[in-house]
VMD Tcl script that builds the backbone (N, CA, C; Angstrom):
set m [mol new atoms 324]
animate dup $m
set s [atomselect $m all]
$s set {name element resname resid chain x y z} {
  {N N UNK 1 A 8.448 12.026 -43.865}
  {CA C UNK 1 A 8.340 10.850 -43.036}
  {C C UNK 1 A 9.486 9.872 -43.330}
  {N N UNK 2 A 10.151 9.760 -44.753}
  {CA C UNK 2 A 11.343 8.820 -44.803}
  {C C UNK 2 A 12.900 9.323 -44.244}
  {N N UNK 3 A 12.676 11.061 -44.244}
  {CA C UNK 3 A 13.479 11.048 -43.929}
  {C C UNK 3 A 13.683 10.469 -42.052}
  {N N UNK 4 A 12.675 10.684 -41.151}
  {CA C UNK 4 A 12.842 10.267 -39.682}
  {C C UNK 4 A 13.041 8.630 -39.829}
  {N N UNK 5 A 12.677 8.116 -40.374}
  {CA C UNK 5 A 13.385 6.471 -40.621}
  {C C UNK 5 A 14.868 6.476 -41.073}
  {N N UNK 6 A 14.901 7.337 -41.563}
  {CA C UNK 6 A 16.151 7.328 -42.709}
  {C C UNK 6 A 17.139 7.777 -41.145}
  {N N UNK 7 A 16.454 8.715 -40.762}
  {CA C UNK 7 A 17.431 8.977 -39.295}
  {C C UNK 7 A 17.535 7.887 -38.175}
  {N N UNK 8 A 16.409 8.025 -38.033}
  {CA C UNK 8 A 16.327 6.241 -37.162}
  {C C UNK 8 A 17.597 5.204 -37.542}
  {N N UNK 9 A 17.379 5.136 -38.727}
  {CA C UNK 9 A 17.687 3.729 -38.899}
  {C C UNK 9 A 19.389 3.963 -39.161}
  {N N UNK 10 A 19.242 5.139 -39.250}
  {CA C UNK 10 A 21.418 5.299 -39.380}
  {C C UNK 10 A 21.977 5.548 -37.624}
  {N N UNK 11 A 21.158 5.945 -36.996}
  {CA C UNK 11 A 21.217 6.187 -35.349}
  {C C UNK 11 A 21.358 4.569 -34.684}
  {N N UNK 12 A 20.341 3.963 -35.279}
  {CA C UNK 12 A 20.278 2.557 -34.654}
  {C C UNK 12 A 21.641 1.410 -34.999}
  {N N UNK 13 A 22.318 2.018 -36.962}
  {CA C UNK 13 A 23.611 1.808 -37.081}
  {C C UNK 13 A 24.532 2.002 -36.576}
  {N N UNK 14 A 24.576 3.176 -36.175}
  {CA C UNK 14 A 25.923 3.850 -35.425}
  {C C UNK 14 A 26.055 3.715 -33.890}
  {N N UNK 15 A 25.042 3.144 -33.400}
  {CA C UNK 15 A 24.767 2.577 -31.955}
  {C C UNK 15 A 25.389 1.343 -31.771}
  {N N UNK 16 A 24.905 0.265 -32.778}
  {CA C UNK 16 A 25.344 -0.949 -32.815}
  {C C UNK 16 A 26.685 -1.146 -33.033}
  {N N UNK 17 A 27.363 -0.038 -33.679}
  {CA C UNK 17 A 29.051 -0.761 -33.977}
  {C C UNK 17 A 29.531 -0.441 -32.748}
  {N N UNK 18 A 29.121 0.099 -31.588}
  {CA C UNK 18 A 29.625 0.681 -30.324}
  {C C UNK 18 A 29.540 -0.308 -29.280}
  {N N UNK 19 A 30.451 -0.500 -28.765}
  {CA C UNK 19 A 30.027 -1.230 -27.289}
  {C C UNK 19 A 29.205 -0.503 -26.468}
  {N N UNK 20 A 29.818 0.785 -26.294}
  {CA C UNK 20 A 28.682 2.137 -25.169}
  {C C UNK 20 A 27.687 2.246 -25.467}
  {N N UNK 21 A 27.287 2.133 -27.300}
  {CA C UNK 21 A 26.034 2.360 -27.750}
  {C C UNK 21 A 25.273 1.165 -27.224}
  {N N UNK 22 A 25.503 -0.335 -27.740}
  {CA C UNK 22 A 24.496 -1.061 -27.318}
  {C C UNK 22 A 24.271 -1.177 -25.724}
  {N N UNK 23 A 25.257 -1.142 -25.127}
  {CA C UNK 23 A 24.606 -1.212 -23.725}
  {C C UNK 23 A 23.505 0.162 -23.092}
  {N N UNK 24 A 23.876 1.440 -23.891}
  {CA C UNK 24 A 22.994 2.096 -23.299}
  {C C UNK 24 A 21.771 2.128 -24.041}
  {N N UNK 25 A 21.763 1.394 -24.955}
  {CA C UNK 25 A 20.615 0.966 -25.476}
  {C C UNK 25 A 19.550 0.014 -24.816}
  {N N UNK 26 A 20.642 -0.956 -24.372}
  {CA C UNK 26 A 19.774 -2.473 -23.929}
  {C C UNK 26 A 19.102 -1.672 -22.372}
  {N N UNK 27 A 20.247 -0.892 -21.681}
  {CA C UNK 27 A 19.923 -0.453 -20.634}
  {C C UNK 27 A 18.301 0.534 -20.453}
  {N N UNK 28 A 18.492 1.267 -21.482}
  {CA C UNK 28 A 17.348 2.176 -22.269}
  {C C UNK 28 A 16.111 0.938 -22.211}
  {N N UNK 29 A 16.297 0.027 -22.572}
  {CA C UNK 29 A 15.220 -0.855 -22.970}
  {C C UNK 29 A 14.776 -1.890 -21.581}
  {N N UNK 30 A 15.539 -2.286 -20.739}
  {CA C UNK 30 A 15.565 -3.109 -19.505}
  {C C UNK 30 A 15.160 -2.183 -18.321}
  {N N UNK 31 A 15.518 -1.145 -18.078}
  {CA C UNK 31 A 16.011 -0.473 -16.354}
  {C C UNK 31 A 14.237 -0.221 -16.714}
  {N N UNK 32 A 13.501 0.136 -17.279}
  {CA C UNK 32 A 11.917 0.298 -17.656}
  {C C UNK 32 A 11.377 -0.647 -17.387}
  {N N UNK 33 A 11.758 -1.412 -17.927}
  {CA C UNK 33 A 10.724 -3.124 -17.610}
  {C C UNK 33 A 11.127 -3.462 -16.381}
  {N N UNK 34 A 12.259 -3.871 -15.890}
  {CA C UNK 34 A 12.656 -4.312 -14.005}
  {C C UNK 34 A 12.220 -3.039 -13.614}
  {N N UNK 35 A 11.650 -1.852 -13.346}
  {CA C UNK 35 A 11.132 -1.029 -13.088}
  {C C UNK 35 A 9.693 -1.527 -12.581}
  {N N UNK 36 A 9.329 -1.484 -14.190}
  {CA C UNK 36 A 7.483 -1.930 -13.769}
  {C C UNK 36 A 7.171 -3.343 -12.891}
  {N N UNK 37 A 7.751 -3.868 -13.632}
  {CA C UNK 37 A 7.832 -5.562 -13.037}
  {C C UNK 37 A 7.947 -5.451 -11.193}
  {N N UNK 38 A 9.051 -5.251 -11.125}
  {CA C UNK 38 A 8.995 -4.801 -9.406}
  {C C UNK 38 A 8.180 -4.194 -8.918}
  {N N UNK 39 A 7.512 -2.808 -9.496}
  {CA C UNK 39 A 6.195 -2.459 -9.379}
  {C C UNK 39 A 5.367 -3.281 -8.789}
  {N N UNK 40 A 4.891 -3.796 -9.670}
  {CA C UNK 40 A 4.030 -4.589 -10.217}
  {C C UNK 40 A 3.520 -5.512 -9.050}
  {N N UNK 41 A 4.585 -6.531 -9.227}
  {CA C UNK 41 A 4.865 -7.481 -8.249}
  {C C UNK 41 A 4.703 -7.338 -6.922}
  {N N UNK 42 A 5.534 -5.744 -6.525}
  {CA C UNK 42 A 5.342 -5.590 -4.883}
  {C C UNK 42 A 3.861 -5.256 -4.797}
  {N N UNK 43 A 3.271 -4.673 -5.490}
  {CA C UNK 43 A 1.804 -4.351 -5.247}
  {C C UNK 43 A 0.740 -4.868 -5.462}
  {N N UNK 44 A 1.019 -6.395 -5.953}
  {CA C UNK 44 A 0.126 -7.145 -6.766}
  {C C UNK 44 A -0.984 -7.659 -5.647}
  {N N UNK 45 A -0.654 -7.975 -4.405}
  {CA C UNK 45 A -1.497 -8.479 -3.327}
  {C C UNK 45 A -1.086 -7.978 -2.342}
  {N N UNK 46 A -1.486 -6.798 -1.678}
  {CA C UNK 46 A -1.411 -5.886 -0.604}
  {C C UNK 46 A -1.352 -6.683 0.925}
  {N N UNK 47 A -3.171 -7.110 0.589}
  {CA C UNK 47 A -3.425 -7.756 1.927}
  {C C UNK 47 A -3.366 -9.317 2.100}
  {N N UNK 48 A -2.084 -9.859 1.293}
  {CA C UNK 48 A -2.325 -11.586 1.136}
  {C C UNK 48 A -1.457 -11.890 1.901}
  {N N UNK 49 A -0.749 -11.684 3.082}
  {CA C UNK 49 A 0.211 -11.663 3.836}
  {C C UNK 49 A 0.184 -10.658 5.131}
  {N N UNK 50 A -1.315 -9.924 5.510}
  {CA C UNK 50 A -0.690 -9.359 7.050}
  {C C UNK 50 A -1.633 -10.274 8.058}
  {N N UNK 51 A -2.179 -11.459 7.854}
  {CA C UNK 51 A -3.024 -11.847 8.423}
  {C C UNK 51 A -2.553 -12.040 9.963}
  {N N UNK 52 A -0.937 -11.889 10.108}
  {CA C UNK 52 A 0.037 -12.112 11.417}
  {C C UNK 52 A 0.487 -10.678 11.659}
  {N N UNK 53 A -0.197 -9.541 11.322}
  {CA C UNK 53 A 0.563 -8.053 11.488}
  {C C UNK 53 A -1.040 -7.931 12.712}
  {N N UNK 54 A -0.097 -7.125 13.606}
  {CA C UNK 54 A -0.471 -7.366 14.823}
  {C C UNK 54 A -1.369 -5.731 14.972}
  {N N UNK 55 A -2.802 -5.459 15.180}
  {CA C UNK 55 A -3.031 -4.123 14.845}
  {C C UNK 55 A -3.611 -3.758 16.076}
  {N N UNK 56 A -3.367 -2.804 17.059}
  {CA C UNK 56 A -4.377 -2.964 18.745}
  {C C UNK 56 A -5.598 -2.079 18.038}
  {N N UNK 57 A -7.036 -2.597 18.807}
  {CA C UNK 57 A -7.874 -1.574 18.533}
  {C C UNK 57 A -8.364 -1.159 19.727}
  {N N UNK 58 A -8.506 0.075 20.454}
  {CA C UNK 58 A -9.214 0.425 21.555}
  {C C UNK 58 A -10.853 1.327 21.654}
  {N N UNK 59 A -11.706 0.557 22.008}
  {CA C UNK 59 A -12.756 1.398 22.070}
  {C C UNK 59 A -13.167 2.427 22.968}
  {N N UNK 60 A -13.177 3.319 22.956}
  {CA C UNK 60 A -13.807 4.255 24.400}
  {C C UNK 60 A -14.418 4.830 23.994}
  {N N UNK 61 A -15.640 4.559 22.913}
  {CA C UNK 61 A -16.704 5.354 22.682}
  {C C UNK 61 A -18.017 4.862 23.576}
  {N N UNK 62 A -18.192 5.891 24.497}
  {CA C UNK 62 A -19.401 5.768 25.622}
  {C C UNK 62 A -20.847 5.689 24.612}
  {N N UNK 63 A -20.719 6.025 23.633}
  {CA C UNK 63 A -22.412 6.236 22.304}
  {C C UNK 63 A -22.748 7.883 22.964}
  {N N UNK 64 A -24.307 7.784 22.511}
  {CA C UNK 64 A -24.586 8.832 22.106}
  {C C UNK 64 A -26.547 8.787 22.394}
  {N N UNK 65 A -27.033 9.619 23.262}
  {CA C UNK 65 A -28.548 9.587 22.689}
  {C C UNK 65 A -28.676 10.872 22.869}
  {N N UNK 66 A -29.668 10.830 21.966}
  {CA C UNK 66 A -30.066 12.582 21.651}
  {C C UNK 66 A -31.605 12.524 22.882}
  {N N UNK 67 A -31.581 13.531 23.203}
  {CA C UNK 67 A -33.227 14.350 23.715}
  {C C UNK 67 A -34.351 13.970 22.910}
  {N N UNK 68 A -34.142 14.280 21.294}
  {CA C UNK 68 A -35.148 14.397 20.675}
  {C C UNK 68 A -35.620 13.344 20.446}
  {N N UNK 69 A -34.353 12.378 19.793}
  {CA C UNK 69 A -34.975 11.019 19.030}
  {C C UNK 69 A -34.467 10.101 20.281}
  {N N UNK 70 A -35.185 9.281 20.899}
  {CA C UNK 70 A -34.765 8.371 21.854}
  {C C UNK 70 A -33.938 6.714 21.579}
  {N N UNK 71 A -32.877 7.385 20.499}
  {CA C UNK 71 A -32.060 5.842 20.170}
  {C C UNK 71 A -30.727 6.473 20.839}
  {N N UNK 72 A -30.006 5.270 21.010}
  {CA C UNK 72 A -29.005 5.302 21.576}
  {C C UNK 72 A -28.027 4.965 20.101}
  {N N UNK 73 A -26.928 5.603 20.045}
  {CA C UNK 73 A -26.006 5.600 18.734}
  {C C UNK 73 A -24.536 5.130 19.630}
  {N N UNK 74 A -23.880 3.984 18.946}
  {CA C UNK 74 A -22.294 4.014 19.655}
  {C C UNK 74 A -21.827 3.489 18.367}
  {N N UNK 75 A -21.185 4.177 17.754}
  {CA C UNK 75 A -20.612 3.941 16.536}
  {C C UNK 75 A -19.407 3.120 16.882}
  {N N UNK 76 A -18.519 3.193 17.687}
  {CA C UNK 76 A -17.390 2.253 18.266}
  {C C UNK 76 A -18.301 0.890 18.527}
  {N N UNK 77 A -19.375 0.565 19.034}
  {CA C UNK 77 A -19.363 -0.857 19.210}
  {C C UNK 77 A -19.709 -1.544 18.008}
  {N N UNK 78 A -19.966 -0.450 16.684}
  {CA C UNK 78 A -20.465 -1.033 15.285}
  {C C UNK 78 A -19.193 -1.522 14.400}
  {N N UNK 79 A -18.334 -0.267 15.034}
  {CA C UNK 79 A -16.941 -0.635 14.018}
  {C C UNK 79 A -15.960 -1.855 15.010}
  {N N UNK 80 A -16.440 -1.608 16.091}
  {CA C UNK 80 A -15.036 -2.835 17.058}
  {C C UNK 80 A -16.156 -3.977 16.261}
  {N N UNK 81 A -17.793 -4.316 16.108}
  {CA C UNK 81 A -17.982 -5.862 16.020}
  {C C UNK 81 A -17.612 -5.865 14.207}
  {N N UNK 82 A -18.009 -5.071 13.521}
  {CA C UNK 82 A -17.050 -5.188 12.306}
  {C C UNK 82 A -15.868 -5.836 11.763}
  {N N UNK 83 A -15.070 -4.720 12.899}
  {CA C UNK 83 A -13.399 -5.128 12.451}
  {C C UNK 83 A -13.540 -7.119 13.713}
  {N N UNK 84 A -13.815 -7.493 14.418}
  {CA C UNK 84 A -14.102 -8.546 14.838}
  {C C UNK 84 A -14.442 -9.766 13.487}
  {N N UNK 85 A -15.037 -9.317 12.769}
  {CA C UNK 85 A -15.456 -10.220 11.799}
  {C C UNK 85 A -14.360 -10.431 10.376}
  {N N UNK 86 A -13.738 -9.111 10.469}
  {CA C UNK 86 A -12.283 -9.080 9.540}
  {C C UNK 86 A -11.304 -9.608 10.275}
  {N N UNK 87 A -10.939 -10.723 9.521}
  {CA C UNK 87 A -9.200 -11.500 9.305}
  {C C UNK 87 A -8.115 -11.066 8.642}
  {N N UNK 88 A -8.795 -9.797 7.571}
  {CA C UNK 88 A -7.542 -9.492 6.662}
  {C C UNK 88 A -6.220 -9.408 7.436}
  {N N UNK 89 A -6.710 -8.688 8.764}
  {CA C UNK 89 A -5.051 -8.528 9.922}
  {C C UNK 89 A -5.825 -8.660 10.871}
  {N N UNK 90 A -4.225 -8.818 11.736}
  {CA C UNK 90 A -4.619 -9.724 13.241}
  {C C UNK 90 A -5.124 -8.832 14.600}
  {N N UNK 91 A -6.421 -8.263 14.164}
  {CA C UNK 91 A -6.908 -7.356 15.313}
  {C C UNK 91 A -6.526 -7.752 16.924}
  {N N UNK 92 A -6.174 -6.982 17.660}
  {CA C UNK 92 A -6.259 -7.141 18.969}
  {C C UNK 92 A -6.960 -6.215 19.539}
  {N N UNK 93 A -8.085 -6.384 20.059}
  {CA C UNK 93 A -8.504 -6.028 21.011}
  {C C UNK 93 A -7.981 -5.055 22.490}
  {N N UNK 94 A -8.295 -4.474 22.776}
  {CA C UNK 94 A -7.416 -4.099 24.250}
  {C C UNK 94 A -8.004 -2.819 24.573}
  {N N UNK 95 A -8.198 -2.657 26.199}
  {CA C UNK 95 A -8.986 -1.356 26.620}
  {C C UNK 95 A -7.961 -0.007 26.281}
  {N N UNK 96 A -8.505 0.948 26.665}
  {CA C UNK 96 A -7.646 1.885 26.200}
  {C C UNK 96 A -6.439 2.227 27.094}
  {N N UNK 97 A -6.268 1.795 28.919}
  {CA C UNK 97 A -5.586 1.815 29.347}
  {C C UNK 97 A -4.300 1.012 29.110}
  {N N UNK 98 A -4.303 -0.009 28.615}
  {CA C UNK 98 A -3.447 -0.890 28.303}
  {C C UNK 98 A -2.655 -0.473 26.957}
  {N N UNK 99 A -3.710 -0.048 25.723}
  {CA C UNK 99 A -3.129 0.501 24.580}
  {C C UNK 99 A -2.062 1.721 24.836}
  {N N UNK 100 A -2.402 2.253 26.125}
  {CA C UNK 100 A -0.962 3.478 26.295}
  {C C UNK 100 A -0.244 2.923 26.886}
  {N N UNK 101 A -0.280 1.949 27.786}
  {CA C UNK 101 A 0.800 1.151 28.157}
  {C C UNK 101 A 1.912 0.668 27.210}
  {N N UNK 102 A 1.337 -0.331 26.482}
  {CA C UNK 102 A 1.980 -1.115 25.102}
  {C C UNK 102 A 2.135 0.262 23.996}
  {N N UNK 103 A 1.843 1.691 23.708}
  {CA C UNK 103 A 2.325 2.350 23.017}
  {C C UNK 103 A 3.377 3.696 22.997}
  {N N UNK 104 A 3.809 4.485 22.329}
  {CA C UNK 104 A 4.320 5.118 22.919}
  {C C UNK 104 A 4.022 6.182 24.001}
  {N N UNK 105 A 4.868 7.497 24.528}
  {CA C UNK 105 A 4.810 8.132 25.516}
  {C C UNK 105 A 3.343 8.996 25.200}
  {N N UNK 106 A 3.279 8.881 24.485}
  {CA C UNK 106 A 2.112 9.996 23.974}
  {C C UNK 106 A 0.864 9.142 23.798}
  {N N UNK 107 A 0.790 8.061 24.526}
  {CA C UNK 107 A -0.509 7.306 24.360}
  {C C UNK 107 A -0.836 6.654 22.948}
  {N N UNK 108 A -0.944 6.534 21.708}
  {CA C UNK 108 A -0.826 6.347 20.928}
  {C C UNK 108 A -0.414 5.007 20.201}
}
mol reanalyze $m
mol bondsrecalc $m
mol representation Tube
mol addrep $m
């Protein structure tokens, strides 16, 4: 074990009398941290800023009743009054004819 110090610590000598050595040292030690940090930072609050990102939603779900059980199911009018009640982003609304208008060639 003294000898890997003993290596260490003559490596960490012979680094320092170098100009090349310390910078690829400091570099060794920095380009890691501005690494994470930027990380970090860009991902720190996802949704604290799209409250103006513009998202269309179109419903054309007609629902659903079965034969057997006599309820009517429309899962689109559960998720359009949902997303209605979310601000995280700026839902728009719009029928589905219009959403292929405003999107590309492929409807979408």
């Amino acid at each position: 074990m003294r000898n890997i110090f003993k290596i260490l610590r003559d490596d960490i000598r012979r680094c320092s009398h170098s100009a090349i050595g310390v910078i690829v040292l400091v570099g060794l030690v920095i380009v890691p941290v501005l690494y994470a940090w930027f990380n970090i930072a860009g991902s720190w609050d996802p949704y604290g800023n799209t409250g103006d990102l513009k998202v269309a939603v179109a419903n054309s779900d007609a629902g659903y009743e079965s034969d057997l059980i006599p309820i009517k199911v429309n899962l689109g009018d559960t998720v359009t009054s949902s997303l209605r009640e979310n601000d995280q982003l700026g839902w728009e609304f719009v029928g589905g004819g219009l959403l292929r208008r405003r999107g590309d060639s492929r409807g979408l």
